[in-house]
PyMOL Python script that loads the backbone (N, CA, C, O; Angstrom):
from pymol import cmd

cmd.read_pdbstr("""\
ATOM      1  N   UNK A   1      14.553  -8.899  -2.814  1.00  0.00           N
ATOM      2  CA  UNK A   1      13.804  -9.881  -3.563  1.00  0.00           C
ATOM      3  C   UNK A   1      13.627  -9.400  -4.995  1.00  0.00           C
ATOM      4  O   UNK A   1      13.330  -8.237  -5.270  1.00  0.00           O
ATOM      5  N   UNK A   2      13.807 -10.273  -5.809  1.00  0.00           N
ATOM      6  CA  UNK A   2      13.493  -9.904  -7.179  1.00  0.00           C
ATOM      7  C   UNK A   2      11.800  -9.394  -7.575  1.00  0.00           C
ATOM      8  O   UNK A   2      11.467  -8.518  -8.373  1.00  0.00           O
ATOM      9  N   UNK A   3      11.021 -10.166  -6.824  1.00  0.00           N
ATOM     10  CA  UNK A   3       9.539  -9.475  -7.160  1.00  0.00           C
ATOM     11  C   UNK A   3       8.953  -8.660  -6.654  1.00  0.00           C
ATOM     12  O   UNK A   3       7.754  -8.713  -6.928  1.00  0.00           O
ATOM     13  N   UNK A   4       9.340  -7.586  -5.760  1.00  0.00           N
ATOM     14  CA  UNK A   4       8.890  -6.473  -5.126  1.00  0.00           C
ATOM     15  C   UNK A   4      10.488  -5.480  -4.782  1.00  0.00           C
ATOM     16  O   UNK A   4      11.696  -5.704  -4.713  1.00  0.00           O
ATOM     17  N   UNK A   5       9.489  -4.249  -4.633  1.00  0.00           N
ATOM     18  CA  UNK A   5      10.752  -3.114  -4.013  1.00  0.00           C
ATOM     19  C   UNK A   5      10.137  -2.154  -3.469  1.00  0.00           C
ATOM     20  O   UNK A   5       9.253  -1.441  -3.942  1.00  0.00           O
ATOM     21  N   UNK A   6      10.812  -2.133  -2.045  1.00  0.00           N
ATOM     22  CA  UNK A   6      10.295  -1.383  -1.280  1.00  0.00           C
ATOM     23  C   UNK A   6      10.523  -0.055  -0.994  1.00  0.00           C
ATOM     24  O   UNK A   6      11.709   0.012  -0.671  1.00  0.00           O
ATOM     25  N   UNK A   7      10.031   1.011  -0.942  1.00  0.00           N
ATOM     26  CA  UNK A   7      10.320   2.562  -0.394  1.00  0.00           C
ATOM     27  C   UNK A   7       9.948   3.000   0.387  1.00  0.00           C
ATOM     28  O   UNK A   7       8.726   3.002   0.535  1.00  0.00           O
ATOM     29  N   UNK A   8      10.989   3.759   1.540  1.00  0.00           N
ATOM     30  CA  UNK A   8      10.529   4.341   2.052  1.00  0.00           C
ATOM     31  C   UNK A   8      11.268   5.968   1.931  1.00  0.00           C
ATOM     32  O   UNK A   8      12.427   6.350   1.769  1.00  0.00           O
ATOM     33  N   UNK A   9      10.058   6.608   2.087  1.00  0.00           N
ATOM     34  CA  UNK A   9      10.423   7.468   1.056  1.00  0.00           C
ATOM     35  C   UNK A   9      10.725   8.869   2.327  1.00  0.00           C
ATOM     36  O   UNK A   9      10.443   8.526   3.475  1.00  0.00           O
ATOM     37  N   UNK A  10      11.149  10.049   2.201  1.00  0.00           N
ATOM     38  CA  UNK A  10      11.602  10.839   2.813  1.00  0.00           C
ATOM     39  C   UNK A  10      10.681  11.314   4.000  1.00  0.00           C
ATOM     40  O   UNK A  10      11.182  11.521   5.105  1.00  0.00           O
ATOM     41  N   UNK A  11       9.408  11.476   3.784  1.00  0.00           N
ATOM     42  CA  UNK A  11       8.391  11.616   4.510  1.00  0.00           C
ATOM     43  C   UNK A  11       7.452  10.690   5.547  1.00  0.00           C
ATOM     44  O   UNK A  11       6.550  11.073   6.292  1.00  0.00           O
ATOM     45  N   UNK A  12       7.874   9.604   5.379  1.00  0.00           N
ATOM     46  CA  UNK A  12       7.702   8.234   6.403  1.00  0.00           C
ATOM     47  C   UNK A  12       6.854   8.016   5.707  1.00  0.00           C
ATOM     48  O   UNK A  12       6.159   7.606   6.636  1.00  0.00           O
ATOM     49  N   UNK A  13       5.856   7.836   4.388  1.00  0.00           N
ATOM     50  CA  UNK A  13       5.550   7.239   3.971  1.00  0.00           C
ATOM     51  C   UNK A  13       5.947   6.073   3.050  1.00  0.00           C
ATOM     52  O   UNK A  13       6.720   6.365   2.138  1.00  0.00           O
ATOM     53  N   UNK A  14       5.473   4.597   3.163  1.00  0.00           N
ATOM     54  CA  UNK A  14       5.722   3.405   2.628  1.00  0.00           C
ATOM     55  C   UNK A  14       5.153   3.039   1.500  1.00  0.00           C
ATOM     56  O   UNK A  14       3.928   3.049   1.385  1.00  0.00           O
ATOM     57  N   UNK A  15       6.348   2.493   0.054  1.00  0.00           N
ATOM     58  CA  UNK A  15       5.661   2.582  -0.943  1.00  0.00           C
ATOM     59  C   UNK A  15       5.963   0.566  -1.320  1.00  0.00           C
ATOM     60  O   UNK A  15       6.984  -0.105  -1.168  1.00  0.00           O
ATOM     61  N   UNK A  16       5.018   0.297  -1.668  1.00  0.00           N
ATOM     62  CA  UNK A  16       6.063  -1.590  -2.053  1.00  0.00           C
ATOM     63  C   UNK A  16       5.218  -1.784  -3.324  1.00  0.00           C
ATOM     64  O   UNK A  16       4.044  -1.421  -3.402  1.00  0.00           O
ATOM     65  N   UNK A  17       5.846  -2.335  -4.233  1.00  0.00           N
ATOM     66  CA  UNK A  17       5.692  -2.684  -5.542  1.00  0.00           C
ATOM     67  C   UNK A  17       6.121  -3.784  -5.942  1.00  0.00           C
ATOM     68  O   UNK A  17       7.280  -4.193  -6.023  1.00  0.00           O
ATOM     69  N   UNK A  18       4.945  -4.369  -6.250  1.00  0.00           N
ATOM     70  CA  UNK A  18       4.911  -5.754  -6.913  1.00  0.00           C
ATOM     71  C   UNK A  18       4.872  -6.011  -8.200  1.00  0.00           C
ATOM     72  O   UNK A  18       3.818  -5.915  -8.829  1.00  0.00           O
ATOM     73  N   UNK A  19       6.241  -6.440  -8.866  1.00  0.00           N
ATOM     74  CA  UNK A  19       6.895  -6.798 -10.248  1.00  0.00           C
ATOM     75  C   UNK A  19       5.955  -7.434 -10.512  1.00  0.00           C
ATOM     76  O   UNK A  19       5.298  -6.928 -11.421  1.00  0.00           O
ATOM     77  N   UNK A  20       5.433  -8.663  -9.992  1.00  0.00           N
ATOM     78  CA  UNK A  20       4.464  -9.761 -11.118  1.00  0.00           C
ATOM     79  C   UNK A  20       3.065  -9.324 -11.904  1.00  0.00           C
ATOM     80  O   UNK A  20       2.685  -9.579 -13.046  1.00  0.00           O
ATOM     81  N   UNK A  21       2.465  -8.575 -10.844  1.00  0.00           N
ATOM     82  CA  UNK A  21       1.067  -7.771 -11.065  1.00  0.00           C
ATOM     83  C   UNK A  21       1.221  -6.365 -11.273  1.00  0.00           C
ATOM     84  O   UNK A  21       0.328  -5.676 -11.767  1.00  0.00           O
ATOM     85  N   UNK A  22       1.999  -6.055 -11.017  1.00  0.00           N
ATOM     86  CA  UNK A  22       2.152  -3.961 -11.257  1.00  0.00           C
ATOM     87  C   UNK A  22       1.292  -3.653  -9.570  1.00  0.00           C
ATOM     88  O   UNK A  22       1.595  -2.538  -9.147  1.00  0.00           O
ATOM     89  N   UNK A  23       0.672  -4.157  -8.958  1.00  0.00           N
ATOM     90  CA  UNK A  23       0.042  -3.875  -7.890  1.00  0.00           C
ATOM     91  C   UNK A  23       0.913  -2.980  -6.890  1.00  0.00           C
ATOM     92  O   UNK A  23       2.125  -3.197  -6.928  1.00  0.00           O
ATOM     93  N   UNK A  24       0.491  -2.079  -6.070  1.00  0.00           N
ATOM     94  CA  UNK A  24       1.413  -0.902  -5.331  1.00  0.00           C
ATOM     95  C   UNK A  24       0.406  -0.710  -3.987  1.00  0.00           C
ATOM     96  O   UNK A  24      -0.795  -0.451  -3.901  1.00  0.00           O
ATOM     97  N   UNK A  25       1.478  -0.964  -2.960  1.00  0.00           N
ATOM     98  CA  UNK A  25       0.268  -0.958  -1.699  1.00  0.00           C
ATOM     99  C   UNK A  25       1.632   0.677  -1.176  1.00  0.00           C
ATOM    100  O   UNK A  25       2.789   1.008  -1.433  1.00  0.00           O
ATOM    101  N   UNK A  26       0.776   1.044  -0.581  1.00  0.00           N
ATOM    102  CA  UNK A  26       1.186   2.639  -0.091  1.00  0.00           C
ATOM    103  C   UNK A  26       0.797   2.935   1.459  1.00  0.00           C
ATOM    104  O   UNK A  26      -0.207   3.579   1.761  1.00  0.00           O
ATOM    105  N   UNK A  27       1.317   2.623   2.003  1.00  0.00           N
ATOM    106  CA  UNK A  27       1.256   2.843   3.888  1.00  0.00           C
ATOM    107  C   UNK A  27       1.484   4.674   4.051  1.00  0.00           C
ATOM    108  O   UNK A  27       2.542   5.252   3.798  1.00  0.00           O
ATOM    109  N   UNK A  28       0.332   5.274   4.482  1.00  0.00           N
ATOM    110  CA  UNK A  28       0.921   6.906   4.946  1.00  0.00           C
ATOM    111  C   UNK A  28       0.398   6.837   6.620  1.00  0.00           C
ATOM    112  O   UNK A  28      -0.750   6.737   7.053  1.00  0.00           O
ATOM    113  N   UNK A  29       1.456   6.912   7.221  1.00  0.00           N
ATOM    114  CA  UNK A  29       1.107   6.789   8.888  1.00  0.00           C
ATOM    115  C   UNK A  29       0.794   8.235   9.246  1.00  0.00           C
ATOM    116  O   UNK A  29       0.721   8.512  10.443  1.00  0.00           O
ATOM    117  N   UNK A  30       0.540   9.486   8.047  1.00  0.00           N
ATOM    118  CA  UNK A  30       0.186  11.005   8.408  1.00  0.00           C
ATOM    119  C   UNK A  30      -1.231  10.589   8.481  1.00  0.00           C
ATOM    120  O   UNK A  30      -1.713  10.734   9.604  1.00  0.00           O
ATOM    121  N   UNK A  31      -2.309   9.941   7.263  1.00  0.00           N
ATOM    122  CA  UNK A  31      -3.427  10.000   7.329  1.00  0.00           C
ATOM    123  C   UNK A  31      -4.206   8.705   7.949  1.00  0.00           C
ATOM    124  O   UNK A  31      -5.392   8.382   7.899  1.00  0.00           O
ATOM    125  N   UNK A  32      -3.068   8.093   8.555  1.00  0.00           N
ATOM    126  CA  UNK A  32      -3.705   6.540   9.250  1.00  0.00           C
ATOM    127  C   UNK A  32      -4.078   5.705   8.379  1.00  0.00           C
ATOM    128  O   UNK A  32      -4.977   5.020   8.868  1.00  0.00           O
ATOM    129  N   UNK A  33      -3.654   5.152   6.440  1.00  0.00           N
ATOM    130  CA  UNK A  33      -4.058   4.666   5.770  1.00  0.00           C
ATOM    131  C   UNK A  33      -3.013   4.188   5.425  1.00  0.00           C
ATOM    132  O   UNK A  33      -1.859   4.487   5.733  1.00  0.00           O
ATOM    133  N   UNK A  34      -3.782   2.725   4.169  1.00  0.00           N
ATOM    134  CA  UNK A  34      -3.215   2.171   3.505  1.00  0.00           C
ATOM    135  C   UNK A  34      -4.126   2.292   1.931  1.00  0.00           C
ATOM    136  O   UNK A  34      -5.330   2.033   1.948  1.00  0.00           O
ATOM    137  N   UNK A  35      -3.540   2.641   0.804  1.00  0.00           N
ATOM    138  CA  UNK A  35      -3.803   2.688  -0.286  1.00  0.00           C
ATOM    139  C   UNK A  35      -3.099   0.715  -0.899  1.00  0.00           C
ATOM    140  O   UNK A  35      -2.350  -0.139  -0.424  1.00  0.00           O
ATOM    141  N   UNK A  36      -4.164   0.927  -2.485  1.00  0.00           N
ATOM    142  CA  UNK A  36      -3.807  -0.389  -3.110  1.00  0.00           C
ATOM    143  C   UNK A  36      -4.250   0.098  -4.485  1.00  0.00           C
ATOM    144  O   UNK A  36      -5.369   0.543  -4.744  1.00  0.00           O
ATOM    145  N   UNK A  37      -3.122  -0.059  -5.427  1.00  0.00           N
ATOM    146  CA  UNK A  37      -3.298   0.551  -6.467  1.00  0.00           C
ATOM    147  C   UNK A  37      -3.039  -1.034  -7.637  1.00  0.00           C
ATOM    148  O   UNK A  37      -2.017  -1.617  -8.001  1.00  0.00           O
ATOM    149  N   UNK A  38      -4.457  -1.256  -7.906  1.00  0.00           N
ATOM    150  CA  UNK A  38      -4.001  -2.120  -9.394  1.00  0.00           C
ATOM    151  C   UNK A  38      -3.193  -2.158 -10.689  1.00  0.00           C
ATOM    152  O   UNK A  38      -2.630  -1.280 -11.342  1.00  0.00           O
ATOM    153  N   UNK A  39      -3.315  -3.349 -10.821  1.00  0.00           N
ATOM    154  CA  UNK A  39      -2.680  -2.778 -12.695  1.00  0.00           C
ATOM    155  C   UNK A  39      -3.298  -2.177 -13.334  1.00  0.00           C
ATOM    156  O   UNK A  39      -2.756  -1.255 -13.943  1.00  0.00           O
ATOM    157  N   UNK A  40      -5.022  -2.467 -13.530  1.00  0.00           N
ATOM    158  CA  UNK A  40      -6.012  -1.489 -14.224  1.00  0.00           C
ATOM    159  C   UNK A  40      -5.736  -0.458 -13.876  1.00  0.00           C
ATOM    160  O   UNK A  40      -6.370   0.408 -14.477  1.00  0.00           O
ATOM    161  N   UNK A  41      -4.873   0.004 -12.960  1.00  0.00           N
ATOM    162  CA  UNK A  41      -5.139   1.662 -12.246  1.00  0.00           C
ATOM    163  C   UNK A  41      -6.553   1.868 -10.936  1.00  0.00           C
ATOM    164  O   UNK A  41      -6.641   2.760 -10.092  1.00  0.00           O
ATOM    165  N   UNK A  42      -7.380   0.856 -11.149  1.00  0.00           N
ATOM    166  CA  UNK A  42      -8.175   0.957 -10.158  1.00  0.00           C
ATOM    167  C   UNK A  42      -7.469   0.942  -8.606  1.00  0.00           C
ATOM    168  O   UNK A  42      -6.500   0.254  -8.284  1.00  0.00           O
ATOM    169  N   UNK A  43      -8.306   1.998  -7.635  1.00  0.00           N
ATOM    170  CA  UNK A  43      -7.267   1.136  -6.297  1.00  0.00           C
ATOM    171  C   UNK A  43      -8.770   1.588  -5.224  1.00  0.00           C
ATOM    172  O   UNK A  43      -9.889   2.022  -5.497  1.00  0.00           O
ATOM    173  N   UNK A  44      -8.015   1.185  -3.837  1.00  0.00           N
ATOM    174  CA  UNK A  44      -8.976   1.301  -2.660  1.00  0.00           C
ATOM    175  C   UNK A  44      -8.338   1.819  -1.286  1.00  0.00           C
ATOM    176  O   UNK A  44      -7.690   1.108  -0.518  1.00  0.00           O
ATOM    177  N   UNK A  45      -8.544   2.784  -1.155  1.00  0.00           N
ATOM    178  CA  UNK A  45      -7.985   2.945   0.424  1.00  0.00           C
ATOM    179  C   UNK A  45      -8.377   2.665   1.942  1.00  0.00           C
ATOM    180  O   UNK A  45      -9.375   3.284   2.310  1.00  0.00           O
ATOM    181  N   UNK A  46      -7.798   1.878   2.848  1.00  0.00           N
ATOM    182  CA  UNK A  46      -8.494   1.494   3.859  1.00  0.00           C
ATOM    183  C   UNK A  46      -7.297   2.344   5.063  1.00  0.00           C
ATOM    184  O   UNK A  46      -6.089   2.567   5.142  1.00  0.00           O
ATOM    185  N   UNK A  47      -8.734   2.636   5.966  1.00  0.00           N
ATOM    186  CA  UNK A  47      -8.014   3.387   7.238  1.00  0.00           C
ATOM    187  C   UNK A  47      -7.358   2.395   8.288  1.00  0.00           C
ATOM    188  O   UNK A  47      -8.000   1.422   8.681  1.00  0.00           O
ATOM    189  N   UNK A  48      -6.023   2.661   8.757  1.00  0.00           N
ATOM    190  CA  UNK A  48      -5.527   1.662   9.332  1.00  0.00           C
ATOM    191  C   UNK A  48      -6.044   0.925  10.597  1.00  0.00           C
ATOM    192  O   UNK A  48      -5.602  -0.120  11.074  1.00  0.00           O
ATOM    193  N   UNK A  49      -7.137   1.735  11.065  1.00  0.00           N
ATOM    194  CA  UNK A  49      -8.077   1.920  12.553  1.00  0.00           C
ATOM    195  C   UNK A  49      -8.685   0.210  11.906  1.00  0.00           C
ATOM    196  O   UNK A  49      -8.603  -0.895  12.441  1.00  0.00           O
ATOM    197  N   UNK A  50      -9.215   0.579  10.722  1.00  0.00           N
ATOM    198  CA  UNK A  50     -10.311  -0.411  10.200  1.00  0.00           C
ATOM    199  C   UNK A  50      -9.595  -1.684   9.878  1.00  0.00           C
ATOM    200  O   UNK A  50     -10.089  -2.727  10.306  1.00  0.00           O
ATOM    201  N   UNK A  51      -8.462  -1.732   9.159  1.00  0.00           N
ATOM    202  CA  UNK A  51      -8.044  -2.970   8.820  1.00  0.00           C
ATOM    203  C   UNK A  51      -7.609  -3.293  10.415  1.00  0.00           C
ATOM    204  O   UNK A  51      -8.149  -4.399  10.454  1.00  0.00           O
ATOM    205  N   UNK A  52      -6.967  -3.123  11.899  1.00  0.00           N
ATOM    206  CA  UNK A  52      -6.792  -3.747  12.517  1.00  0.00           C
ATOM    207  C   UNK A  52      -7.655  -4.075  13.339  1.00  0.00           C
ATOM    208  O   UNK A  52      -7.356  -5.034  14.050  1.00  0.00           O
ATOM    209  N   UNK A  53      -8.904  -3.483  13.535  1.00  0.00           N
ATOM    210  CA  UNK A  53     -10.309  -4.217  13.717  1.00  0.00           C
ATOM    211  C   UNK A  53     -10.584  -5.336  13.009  1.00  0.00           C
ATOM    212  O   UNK A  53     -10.656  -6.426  13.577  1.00  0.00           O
ATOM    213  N   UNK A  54     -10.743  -5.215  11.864  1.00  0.00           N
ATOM    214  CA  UNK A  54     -12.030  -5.599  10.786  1.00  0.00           C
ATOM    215  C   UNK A  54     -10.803  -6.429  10.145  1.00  0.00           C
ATOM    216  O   UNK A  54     -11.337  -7.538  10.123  1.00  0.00           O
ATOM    217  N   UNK A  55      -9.512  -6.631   9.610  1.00  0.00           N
ATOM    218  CA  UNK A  55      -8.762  -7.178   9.026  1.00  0.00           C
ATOM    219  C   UNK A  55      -9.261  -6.636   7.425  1.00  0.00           C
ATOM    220  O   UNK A  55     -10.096  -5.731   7.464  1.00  0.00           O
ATOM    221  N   UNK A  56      -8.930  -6.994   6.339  1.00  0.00           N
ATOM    222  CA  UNK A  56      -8.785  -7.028   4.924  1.00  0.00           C
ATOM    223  C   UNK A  56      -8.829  -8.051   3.838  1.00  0.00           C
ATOM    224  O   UNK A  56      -8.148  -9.028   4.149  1.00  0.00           O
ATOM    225  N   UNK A  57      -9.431  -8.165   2.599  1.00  0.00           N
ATOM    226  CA  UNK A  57      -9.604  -9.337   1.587  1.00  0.00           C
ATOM    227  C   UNK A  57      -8.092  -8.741   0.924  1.00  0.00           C
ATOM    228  O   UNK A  57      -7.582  -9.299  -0.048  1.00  0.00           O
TER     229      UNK A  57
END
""", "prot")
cmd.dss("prot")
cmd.show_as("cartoon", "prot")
cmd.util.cbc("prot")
cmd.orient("prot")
């Protein structure tokens, strides 16, 4: 797809990047998380336990 690109990178962690916003979501299945990194640079990490309970905004 032209608006994202995905990595997976040597270590089984998942990197995907979104062209329109600069936004970067980061899957590491070592620490059971998902990271979300803004364009501001601000980001938030949620444990994967929690988003498949609780789901995500």
């Amino acid at each position: 797809m032209r608006s994202v690109i995905a990595l997976h990178l040597s270590n089984g962690i998942m990197q995907i990047n979104l062209f329109e916003d600069h936004t970067k979501v980061i899957l590491c299945h070592l620490i059971g998380a998902a990271a979300c990194i803004y364009r501001e640079r601000s980001f938030i990490t949620y444990k994967l336990s929690v988003i498949e309970t609780y789901g995500c905004c």
